[in-house]
N, C-alpha and C positions, 0 to 999 in steps of 0.2 A: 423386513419391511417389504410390502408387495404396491408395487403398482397397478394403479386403477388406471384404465381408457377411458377416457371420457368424449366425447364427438365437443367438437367447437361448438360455444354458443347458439351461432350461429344456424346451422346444420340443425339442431337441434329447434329453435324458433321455425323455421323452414318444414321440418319435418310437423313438426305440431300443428303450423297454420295450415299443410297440406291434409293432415288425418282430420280438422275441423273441419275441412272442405267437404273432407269425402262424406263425414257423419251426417251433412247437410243433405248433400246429393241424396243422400241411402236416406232419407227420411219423406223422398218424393214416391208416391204409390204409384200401381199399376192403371190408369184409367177403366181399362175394361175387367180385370183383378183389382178392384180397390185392398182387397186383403195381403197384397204384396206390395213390396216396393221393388225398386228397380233393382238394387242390391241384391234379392229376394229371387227376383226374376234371371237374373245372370247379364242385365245387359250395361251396367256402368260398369264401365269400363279402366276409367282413369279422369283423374281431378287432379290440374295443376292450378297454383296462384300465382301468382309475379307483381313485382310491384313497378310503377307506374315509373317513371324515372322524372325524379327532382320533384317528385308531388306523395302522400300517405295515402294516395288509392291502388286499392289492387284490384287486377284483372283475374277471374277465375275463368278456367275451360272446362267444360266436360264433354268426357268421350262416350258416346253410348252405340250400341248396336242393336238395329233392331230387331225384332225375333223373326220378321222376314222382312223385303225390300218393300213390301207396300204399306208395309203396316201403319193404319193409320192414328193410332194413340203417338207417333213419334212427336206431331205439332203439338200436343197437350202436356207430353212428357217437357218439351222443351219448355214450354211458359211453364207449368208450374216450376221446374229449375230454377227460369230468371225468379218466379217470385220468392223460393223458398229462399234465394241467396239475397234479395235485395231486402226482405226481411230481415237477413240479420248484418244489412248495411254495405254489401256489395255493391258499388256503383255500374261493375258493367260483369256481365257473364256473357260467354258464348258457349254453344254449343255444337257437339262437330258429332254428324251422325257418321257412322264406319260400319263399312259393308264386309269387310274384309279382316279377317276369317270369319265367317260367317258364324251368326246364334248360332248356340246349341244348347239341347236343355240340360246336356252335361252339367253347362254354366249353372243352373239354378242350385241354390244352395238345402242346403238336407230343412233348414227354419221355412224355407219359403214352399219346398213339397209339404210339409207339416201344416203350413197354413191353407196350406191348398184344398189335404184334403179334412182340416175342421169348417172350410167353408164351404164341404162339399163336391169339390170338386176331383175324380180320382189326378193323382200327379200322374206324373212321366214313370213308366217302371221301367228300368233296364237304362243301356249304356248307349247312344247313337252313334258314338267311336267315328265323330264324321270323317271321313276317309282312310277308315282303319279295315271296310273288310275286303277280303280280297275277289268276293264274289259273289255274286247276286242272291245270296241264300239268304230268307230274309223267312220267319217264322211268324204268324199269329199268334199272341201270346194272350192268356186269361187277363179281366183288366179287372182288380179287385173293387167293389163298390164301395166308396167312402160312408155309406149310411150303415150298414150290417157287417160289412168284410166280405162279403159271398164273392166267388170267384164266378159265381152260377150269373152271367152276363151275357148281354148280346147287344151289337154294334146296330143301334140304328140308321145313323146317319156318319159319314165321314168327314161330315163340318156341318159343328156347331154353331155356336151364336160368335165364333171368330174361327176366323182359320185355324188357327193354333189347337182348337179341340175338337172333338170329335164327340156326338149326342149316344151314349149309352142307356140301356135300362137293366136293373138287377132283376130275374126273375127268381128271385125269394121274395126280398122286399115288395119287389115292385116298384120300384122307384126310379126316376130317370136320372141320370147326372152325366155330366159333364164327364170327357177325359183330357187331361192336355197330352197329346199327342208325345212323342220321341220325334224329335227333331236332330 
């Protein structure tokens, strides 16, 4: 006969109303990437719940970071939150923005470069290792175009329609897109 582990009850209720939390959180998009969500984007960070003491309400928090310090979808990011959670009956959310360790597009997940670039947008290519090198050697790199694949590209501008990208054009296509930068 073999014994099974089992987590307490308890732990278990806990752990599940915490992963409901988070599914909610990750179902809130990017305002200025509406094809991403935050999950998507790398910047939720952490969802806890707690419960209210001697009352059935719970409090949720969410952690997020923003992809830089001015960014200003952060106010939008937050209301849509309170709403996606008061939707499904959360009486109070807060929200705690964290500067610290700063975005990085590390953080983005391989689903949300994927949607990035079917909407056109080229992703991040390469590693930003933030505070990984040891010295100012910092290369140009080809930035493949999301409409053809051509690597045959050239930097217009170094901010786009947000900080976070940069205005390319593919000369094959001809076509201009977006790149989200390496951060």
């Amino acid at each position: 006969m073999t014994a099974v582990a089992t987590a307490a009850p308890e732990q278990t209720h806990e752990q599940t109303q915490q992963q409901q939390a988070w599914d909610i959180a990750a179902t809130v998009c990017d305002p200025e990437i509406p094809v991403l969500t935050i999950e998507d984007l790398g910047i939720l960070r952490d969802v806890q719940v707690t419960q209210e003491h001697n009352t059935a309400e719970q409090t949720v928090r969410v952690t997020i970071t923003p992809t830089y310090s001015g960014c200003p979808a952060m106010d939008a990011i937050r209301d849509d939150l309170k709403k996606a959670f008061a939707k499904e009956g959360y009486k109070a959310t807060d929200v705690d923005l964290v500067l610290a360790p700063a975005w990085t597009t590390d953080w983005m997940t391989e689903a949300g470069k994927a949607k990035l670039r079917e909407y056109g947008i080229a992703p991040p290519s390469g590693m930003a290792a933030a505070g990984g090198h040891s010295g100012p050697i910092r290369l140009k790199m080809a930035v493949k175009c999301p409409q053809c694949s051509s690597l045959n590209t050239k930097e217009l501008t170094r901010f786009g329609s947000t900080s976070c990208k940069a205005l390319y054009v593919c000369k094959d296509c001809l076509e201009p897109f977006d790149y989200f930068k390496v951060l």
